[in-house]
PAZAPA-4460 file (N, C-alpha, C; in steps of 0.05 Angstrom, whole numbers, plus 32768, in hexadecimal, padded with zeros to 4 digits):
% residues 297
    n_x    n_y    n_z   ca_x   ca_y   ca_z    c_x    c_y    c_z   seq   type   mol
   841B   89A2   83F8   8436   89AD   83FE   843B   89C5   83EC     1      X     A
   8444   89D7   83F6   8451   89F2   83EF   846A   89EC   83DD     2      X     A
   8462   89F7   83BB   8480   89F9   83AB   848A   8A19   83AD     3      X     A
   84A6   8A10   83BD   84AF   8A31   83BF   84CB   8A30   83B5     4      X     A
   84D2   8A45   83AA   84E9   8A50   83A4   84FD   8A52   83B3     5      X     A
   84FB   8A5A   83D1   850C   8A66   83DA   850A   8A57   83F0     6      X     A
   84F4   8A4A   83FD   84F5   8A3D   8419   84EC   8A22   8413     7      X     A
   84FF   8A0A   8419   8502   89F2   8416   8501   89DE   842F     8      X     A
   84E5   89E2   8436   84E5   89D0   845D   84EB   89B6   8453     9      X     A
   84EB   89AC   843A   84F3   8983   843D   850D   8989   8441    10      X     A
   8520   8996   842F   8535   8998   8433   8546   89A5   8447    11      X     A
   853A   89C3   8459   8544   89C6   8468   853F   89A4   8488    12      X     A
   852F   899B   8484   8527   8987   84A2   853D   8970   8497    13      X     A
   8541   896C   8474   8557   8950   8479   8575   8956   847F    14      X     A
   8575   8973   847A   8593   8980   847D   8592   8982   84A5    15      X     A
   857F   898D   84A9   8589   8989   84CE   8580   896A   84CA    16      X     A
   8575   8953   84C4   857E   8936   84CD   8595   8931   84C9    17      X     A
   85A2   8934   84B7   85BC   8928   84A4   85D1   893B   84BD    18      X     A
   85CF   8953   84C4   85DC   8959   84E0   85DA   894A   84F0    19      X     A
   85C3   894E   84F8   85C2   8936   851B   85D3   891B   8513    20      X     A
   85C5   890E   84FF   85DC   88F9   84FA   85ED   88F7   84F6    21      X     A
   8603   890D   84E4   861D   890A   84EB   8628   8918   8503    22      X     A
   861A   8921   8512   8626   8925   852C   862A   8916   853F    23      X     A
   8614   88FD   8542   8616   88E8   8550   8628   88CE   854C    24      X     A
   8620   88CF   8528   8633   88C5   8520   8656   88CA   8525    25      X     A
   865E   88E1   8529   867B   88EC   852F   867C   88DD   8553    26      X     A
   8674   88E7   8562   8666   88D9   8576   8668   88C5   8579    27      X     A
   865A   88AD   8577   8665   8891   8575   8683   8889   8565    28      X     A
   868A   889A   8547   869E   8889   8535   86B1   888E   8552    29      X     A
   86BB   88AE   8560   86C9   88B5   8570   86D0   88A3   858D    30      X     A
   86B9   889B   8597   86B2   8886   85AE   86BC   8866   859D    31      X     A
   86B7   8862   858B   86C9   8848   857F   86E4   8849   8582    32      X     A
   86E2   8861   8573   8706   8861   856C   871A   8861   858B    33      X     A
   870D   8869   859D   871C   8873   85B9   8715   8860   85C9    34      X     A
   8702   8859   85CA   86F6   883F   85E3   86E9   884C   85EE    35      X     A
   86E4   8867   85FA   86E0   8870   860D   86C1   887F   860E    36      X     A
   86B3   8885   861D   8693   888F   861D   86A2   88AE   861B    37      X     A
   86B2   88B5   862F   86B2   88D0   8634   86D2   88DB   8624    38      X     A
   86CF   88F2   8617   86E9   88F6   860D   86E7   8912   860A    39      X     A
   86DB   8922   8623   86D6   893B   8623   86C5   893F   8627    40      X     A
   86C3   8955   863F   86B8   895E   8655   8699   8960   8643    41      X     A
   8695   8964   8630   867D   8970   8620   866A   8952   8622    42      X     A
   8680   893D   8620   866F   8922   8627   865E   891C   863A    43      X     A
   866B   891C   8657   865E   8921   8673   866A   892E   867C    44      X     A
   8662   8940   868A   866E   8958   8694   8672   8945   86AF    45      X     A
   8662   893F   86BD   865F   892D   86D3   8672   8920   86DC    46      X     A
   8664   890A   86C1   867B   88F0   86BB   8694   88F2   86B9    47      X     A
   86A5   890F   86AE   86B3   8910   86AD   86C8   8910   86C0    48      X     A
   86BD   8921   86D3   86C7   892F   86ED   86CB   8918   8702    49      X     A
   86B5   8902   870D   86BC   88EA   8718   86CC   88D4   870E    50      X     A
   86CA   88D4   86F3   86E3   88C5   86E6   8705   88D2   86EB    51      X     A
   86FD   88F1   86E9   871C   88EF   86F0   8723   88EE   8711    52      X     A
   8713   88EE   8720   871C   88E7   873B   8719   88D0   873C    53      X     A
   870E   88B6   8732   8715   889C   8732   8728   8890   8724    54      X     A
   872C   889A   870E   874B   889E   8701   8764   88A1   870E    55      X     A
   875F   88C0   871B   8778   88C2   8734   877D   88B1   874C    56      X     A
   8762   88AC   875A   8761   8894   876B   876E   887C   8758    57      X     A
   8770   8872   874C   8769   8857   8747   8794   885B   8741    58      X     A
   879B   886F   8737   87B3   886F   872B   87D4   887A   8742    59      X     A
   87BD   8885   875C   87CE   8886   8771   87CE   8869   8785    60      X     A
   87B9   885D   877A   87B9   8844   8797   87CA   8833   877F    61      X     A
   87DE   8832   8768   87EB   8822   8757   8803   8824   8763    62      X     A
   8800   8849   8768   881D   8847   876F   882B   8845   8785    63      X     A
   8807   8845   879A   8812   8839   87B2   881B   881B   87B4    64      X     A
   8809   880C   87A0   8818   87F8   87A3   882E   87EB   879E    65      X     A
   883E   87FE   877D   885A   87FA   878A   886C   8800   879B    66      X     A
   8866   8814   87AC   886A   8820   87CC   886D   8808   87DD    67      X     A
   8851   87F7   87E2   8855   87E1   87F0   8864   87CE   87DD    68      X     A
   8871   87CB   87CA   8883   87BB   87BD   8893   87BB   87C8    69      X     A
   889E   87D3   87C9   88BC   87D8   87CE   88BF   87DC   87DF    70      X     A
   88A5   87E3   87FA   88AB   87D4   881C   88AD   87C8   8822    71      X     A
   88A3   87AD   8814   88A0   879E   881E   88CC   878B   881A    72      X     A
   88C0   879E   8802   88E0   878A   87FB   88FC   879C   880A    73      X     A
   88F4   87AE   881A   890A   87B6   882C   8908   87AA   8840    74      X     A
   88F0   87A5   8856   88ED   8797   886A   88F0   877C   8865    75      X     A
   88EC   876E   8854   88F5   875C   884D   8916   874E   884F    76      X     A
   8924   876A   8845   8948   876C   8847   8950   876F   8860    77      X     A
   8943   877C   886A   893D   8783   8886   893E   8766   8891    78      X     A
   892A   875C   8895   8923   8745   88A8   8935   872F   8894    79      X     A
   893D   872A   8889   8952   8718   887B   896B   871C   8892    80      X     A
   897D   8733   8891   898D   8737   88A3   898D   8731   88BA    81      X     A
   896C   8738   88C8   896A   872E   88E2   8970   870E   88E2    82      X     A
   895F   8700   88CA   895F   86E8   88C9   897E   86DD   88D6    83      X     A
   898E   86E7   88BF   89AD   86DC   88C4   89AF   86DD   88E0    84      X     A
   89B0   86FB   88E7   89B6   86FA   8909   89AD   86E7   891C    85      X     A
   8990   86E0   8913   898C   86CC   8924   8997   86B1   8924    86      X     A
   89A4   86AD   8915   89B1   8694   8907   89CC   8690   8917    87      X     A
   89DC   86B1   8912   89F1   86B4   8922   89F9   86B6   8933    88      X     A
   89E1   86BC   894A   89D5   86BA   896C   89DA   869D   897A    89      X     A
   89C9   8689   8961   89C3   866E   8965   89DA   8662   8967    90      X     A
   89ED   8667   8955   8A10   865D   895A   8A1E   8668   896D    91      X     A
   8A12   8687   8979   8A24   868C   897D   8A20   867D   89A9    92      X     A
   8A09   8681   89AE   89F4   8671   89BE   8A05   864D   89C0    93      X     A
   8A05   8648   89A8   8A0C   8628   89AD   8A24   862D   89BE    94      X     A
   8A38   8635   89AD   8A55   863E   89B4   8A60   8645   89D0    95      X     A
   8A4E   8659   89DA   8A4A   8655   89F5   8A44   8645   8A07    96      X     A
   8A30   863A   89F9   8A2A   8623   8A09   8A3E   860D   8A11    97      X     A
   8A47   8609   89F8   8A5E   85F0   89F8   8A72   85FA   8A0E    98      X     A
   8A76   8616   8A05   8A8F   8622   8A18   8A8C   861F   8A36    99      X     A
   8A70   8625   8A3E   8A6C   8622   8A5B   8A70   8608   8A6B   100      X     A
   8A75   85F2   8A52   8A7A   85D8   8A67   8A95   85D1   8A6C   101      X     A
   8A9C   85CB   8A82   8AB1   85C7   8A8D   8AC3   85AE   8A7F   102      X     A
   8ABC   85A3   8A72   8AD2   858D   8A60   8AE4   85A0   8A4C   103      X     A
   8ADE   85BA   8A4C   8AF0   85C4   8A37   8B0C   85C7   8A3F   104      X     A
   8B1B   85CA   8A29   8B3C   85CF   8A31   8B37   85F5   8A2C   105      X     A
   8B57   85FE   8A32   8B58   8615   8A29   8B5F   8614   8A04   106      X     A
   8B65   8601   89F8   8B67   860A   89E1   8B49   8608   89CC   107      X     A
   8B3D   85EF   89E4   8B20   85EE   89DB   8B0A   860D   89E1   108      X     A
   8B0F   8619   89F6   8B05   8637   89F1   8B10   8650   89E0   109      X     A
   8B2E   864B   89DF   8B3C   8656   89C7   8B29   865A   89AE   110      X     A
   8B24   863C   89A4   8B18   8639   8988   8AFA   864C   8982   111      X     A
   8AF5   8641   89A4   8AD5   864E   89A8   8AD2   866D   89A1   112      X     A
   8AEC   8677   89AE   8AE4   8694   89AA   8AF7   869D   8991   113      X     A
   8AFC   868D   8980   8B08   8691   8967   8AED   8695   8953   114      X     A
   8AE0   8682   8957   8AC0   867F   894F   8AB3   8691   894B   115      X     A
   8AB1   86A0   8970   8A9C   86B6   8975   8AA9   86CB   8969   116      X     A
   8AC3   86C6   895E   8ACA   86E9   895B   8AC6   86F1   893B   117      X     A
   8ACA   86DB   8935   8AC1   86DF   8912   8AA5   86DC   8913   118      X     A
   8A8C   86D0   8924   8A72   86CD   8919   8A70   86F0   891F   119      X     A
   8A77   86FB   893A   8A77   8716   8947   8A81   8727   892D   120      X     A
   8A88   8722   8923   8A98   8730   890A   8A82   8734   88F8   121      X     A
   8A79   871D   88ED   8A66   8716   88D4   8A43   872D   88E4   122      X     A
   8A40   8728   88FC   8A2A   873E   8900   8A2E   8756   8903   123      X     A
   8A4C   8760   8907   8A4B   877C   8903   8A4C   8783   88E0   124      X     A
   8A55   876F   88CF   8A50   8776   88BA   8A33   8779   88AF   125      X     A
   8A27   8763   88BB   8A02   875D   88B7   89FD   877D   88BA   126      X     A
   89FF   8789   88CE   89EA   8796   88DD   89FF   87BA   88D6   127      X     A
   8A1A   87B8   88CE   8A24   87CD   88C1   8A1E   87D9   889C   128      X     A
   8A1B   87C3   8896   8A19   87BF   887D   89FB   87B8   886D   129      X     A
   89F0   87B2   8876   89D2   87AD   8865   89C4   87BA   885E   130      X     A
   89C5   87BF   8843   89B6   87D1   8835   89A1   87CE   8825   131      X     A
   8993   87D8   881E   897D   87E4   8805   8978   87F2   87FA   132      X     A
   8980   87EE   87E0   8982   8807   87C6   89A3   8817   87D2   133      X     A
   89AE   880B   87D8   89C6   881D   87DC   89CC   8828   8800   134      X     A
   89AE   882A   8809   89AE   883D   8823   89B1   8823   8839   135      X     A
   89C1   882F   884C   89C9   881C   8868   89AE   881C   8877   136      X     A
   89A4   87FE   887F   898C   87F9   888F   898F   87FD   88AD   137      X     A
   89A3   87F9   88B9   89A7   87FA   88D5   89B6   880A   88E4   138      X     A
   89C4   880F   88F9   89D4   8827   8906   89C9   8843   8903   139      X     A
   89D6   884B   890F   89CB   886A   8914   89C2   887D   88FF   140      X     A
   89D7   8875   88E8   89C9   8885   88D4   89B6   886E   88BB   141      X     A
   89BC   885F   88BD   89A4   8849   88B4   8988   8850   88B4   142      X     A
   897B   8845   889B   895E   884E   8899   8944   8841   88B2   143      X     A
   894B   8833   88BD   8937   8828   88D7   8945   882B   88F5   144      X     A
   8964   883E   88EF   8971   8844   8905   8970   885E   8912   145      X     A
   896C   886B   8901   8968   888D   88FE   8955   8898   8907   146      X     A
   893B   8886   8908   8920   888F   890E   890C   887D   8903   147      X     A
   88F2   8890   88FF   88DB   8874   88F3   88E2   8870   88D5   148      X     A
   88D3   885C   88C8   88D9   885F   88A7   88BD   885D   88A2   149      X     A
   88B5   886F   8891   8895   887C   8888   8894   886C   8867   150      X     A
   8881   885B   886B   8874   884B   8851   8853   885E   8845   151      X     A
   8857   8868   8835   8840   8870   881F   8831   8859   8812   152      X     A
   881E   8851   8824   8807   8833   881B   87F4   883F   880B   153      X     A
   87EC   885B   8800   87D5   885D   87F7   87D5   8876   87EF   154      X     A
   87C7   887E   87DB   87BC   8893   87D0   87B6   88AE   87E1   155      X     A
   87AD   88AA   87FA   87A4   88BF   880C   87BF   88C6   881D   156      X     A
   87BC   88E0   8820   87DC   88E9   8839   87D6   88D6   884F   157      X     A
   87BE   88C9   885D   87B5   88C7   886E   87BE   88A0   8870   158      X     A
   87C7   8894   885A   87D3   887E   885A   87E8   8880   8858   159      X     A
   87F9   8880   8868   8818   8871   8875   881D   885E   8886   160      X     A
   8827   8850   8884   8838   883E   889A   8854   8845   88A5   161      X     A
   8850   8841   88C1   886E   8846   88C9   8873   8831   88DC   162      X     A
   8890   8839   88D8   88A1   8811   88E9   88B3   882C   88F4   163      X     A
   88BF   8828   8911   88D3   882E   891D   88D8   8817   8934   164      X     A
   88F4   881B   892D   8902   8800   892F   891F   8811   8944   165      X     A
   8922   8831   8940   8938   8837   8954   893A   882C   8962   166      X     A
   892E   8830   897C   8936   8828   8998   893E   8819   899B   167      X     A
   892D   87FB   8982   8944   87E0   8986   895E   87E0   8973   168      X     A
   8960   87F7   896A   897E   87F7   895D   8991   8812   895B   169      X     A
   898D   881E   897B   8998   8830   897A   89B8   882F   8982   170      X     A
   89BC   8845   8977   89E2   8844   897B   89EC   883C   8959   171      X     A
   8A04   883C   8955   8A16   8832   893D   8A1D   8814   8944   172      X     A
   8A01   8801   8940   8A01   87E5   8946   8A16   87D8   8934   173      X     A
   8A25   87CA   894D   8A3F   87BA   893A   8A3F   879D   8951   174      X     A
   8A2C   8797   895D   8A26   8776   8969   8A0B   877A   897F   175      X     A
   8A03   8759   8976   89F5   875E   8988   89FA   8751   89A1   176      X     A
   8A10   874A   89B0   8A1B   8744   89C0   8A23   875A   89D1   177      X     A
   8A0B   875A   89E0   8A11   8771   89F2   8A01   876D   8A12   178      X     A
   89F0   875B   8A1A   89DF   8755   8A26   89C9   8769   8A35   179      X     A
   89CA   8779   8A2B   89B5   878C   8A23   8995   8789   8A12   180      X     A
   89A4   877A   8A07   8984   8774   89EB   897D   8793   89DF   181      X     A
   898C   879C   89D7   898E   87A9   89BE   89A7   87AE   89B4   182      X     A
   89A8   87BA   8998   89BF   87B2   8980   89D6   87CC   8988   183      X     A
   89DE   87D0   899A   89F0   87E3   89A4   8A0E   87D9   899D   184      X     A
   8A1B   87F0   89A8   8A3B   87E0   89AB   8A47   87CB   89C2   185      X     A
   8A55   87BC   89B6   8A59   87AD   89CA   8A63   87B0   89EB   186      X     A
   8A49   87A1   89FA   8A50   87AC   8A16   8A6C   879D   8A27   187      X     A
   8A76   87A7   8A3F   8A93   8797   8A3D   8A87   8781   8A57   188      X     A
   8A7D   876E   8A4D   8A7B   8759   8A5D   8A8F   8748   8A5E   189      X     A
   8A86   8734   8A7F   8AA1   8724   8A83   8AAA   8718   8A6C   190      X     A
   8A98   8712   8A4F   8A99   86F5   8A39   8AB6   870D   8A22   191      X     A
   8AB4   871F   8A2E   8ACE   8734   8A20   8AE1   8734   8A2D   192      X     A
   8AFA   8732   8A1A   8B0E   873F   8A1C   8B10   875E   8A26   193      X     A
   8B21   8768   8A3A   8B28   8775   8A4A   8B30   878E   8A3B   194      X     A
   8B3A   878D   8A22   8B45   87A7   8A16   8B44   879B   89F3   195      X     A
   8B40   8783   89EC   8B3F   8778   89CE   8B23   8780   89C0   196      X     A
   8B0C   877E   89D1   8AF5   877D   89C1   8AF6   8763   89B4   197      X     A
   8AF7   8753   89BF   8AF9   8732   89B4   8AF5   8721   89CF   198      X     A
   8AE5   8711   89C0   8AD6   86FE   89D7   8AEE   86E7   89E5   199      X     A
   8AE8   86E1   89FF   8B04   86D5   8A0E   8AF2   86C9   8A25   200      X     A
   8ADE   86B6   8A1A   8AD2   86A5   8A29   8AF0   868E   8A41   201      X     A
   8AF0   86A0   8A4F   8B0C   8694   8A65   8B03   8675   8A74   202      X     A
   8AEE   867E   8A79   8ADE   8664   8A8E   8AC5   865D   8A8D   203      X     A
   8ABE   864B   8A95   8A9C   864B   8A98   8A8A   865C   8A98   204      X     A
   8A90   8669   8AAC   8A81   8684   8AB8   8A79   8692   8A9B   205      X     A
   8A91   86A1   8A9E   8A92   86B4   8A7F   8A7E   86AA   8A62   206      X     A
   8A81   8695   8A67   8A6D   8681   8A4F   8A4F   8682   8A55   207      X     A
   8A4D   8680   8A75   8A31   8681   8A77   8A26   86A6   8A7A   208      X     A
   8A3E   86B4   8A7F   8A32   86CA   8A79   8A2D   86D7   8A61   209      X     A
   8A3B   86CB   8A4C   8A38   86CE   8A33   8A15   86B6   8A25   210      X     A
   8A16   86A9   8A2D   89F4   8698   8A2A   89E6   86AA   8A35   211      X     A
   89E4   86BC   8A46   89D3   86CF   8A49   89CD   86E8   8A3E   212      X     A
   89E1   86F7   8A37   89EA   870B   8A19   89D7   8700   8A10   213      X     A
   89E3   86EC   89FA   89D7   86DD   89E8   89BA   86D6   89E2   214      X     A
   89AF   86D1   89FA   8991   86CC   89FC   897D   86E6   89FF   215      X     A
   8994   86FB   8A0F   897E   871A   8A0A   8983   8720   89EB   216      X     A
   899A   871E   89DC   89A0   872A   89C5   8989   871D   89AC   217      X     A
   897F   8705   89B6   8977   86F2   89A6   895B   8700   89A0   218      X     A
   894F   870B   89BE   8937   8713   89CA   8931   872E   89BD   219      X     A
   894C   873B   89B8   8944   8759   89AC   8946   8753   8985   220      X     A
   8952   873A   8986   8953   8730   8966   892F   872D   8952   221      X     A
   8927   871F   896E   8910   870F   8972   88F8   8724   896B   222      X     A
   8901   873A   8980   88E8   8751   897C   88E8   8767   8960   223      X     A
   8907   876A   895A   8905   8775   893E   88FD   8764   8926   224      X     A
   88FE   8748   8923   88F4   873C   8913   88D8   8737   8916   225      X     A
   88D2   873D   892D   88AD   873B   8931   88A1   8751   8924   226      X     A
   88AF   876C   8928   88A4   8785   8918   88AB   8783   88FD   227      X     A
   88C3   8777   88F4   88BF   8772   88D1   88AD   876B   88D1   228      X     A
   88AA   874E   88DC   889E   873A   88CD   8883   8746   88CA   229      X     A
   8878   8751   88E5   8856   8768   88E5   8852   8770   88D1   230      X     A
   8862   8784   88CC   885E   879C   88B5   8861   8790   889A   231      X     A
   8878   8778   8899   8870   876A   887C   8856   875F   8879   232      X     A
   8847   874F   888A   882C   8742   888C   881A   8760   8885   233      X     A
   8822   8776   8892   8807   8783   8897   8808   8797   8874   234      X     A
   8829   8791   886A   8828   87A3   8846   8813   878D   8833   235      X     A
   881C   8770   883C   8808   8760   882F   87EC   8765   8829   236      X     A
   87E8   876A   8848   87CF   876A   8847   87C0   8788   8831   237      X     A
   87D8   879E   883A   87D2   87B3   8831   87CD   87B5   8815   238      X     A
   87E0   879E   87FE   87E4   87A2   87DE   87CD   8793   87DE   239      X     A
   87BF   8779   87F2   87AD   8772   87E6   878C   8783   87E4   240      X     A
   878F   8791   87F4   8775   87A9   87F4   8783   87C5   87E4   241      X     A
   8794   87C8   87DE   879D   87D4   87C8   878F   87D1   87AA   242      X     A
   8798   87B1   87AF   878E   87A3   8790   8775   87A6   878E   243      X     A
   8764   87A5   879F   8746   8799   87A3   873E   87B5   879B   244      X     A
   874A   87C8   87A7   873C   87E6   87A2   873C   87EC   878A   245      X     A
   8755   87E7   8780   875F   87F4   8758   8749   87EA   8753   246      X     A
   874C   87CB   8751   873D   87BD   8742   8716   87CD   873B   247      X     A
   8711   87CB   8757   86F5   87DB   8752   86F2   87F7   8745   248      X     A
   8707   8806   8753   8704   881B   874C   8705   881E   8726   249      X     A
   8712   8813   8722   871C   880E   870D   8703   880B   86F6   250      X     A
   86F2   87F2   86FF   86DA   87EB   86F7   86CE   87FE   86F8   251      X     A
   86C2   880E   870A   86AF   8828   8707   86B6   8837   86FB   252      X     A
   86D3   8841   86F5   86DA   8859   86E7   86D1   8847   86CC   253      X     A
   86E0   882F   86BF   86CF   8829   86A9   86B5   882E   86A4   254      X     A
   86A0   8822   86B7   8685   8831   86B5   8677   8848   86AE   255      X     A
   868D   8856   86B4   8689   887B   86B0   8697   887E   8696   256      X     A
   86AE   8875   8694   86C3   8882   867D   86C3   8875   8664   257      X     A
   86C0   885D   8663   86BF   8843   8650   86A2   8843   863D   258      X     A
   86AD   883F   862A   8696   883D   8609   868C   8828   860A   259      X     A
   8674   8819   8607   8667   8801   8602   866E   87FD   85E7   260      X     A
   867A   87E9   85E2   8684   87EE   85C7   8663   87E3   85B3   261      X     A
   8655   87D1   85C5   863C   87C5   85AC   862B   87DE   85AF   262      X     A
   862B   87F1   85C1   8614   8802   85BC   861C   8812   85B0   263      X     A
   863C   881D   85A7   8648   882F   859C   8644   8826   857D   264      X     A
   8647   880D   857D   8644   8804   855C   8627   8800   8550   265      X     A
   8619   87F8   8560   85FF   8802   8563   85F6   8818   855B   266      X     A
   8601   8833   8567   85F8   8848   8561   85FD   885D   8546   267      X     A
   861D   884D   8545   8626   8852   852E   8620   8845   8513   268      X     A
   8616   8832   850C   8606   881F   84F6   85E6   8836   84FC   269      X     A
   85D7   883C   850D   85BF   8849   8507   85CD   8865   84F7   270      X     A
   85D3   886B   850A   85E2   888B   84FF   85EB   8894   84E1   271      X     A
   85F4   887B   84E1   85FC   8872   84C0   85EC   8876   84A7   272      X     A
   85D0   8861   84B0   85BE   885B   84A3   85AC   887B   84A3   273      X     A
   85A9   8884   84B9   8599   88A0   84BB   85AA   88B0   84A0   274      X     A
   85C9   88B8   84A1   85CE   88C1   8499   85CB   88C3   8478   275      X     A
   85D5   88A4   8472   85CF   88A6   844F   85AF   88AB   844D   276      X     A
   859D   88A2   8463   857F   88AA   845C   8580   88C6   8456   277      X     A
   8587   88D5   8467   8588   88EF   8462   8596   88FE   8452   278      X     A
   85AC   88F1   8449   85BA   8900   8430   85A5   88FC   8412   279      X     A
   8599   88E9   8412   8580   88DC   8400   8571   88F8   8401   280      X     A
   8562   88F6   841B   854C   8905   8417   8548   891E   840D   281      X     A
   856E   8927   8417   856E   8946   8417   8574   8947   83F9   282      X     A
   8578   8934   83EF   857C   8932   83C8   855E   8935   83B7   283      X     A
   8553   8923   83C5   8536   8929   83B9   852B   8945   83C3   284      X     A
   852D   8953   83DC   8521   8966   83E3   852E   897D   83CE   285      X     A
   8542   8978   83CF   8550   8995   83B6   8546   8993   8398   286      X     A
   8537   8979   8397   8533   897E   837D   8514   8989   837C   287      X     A
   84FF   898B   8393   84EF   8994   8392   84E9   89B2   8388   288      X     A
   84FD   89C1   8381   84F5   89E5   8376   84FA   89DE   8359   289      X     A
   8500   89C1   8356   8501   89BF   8334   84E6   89C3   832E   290      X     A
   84D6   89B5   833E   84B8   89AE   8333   84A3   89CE   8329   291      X     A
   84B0   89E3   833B   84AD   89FE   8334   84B5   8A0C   8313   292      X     A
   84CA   8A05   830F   84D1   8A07   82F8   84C5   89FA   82E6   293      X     A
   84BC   89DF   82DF   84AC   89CC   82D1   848F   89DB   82D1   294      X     A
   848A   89E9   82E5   846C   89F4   82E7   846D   8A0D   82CE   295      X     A
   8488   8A1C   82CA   8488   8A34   82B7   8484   8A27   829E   296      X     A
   8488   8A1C   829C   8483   8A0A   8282   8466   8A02   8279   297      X     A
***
C-alpha cells in the first residue's frame, strides 16, 4: 500500500460508505416514521402515480357511498308515506264497504263520511307535506314530482341512478281519491259532494262507486311503492359493491404505498451497523498519513 500525503483511498472509500449508509439509513428512519414506502415522487415515480389514482378511486367510491346513504334514506321517507297511504286506502276501502250495505241508516252514513273526510284530510297532508332535509317530496314542485331525481352511486359521471315517479304524481296532489289511479286532484265523482269537496256517500251506489276509486287509487299506491321499494333494494345492492370495491382497492393501494414495517426495521438496524462500521474505518483511515510522519523520524 501507497503512504501518501495528499491522496487517502481507505479513507476516501469509508467516507462514500458512511454516505450510502446514511442515506439509506434516512430512507428507512423516514419510511418508519410515516408508514409509508412512497413519500415522494423520487421513491417510485411509478408507484407513485398509480397510487394516486387508486387513492382518488378508492376516496370517491366513499363518497359515493354516503350518496347511497342518504338515498336511500330519502326513498325510504318516501316509501314510509306511501306506507301510511296505504293504510289510509285500507280504511278508507272498509268504510265504503260498510257504507254500500243496505242496513245503514242515514245517520249511520253521516258518521261514514265524517270518517272519510278527516282520513281525506290526513292524505292531503301525507302527500302535501313530506319532506326531506327541509325539501317537499311530492306535488308539482316536490322533489319526485317535478321530474326524475338523479342519485350519484359512484365515482365515475357514468354512475347514476334515476327514479321518476312524475307521471304517477303529477298535478298539486292533495288525495288520492280520484278514480283515476294517480295522485291528482280530486275528481268530482258521484262519492262527492256537489259543491263541498266532501265526501256524501248518499246511497249504496255512491259507496260502491267509491270501492272502486279506492281500489284504482290503491293500484297507483301499489306501483309507486314498487319503484321505492326497487331502487331501495337496488342502493343496497349498490353500497354493497361499493364496499367490496374500497375495500380492495384500498388493499392494493397499500401494496404500492405502504412500508413493510419488518423490512423497514430490518434495513434500518443493517444501515446502522454499516454506518458506525464506517465511521470506525474512516477513523483509522485518517490516521494513516501519520505513519508518513513517523517515517521523518
Amino acid at each position: 500500500m501507497t503512504i501518501s500525503m495528499f491522496t487517502n483511498s481507505p479513507a476516501m472509500a469509508a467516507t462514500n460508505a458512511l454516505n450510502k449508509s446514511s442515506h439509506f439509513l434516512s430512507i428507512a428512519t423516514e419510511r418508519l416514521a410515516t408508514g409509508k414506502r412512497i413519500n415522494s415522487a423520487a421513491d417510485d415515480a411509478a408507484g407513485l402515480q398509480i397510487a394516486t389514482r387508486l387513492n382518488s378511486q378508492a376516496s370517491g367510491m366513499g363518497v359515493a357511498l354516503r350518496n347511497v346513504t342518504d338515498g336511500t334514506a330519502l326513498l325510504q321517507t318516501a316509501e314510509g308515506s306511501f306506507d301510511e297511504l296505504t293504510n289510509i286506502a285500507t280504511r278508507m276501502l272498509n268504510l265504503a264497504t260498510q257504507a254500500a250495505n243496505g242496513t245503514n241508516s242515514d245517520k249511520d252514513r253521516e258518521a261514514i263520511n265524517s270518517e272519510l273526510n278527516d282520513l281525506n284530510s290526513e292524505i292531503m297532508n301525507i302527500v302535501n307535506n313530506s319532506a326531506f332535509a327541509g325539501d317537499k317530496l311530492f306535488g308539482a314542485s316536490g322533489k319526485f314530482g317535478s321530474g326524475p331525481v338523479s342519485f350519484q352511486i359512484g365515482a365515475s359521471a357514468e354512475e347514476k341512478m334515476e327514479l321518476d315517479l312524475s307521471a304517477l304524481l303529477k298535478g298539486d296532489a292533495t288525495s288520492i281519491i280520484n278514480g283515476s289511479g294517480t295522485l291528482t286532484d280530486i275528481a268530482s265523482g258521484s262519492f262527492m259532494g256537489a259543491s263541498s269537496g266532501q265526501f256524501d256517500l248518499k246511497d249504496e251506489a255512491t259507496a260502491r262507486d267509491l270501492i272502486t276509486a279506492v281500489k284504482k287509487s290503491m293500484d297507483s299506491i301499489g306501483e309507486v311503492r314498487s319503484k321505492l321499494g326497487a331502487s331501495i333494494n337496488r342502493l343496497g345492492h349498490t353500497a354493497n359493491n361499493l364496499n367490496n370495491m374500497k375495500d380492495n382497492t384500498n388493499v392494493a393501494l397499500g401494496n404500492i404505498r405502504d412500508a413493510d414495517m419488518a423490512e423497514e426495521t430490518s434495513t434500518m438496524t443493517r444501515h446502522q451497523l454499516l454506518s458506525q462500521t464506517s465511521t470506525m474505518m474512516l477513523k483509522q483511515a485518517n490516521s494513516l498519513p501519520g505513519i508518513a510522519i513517523s517515517l521523518l523520524g
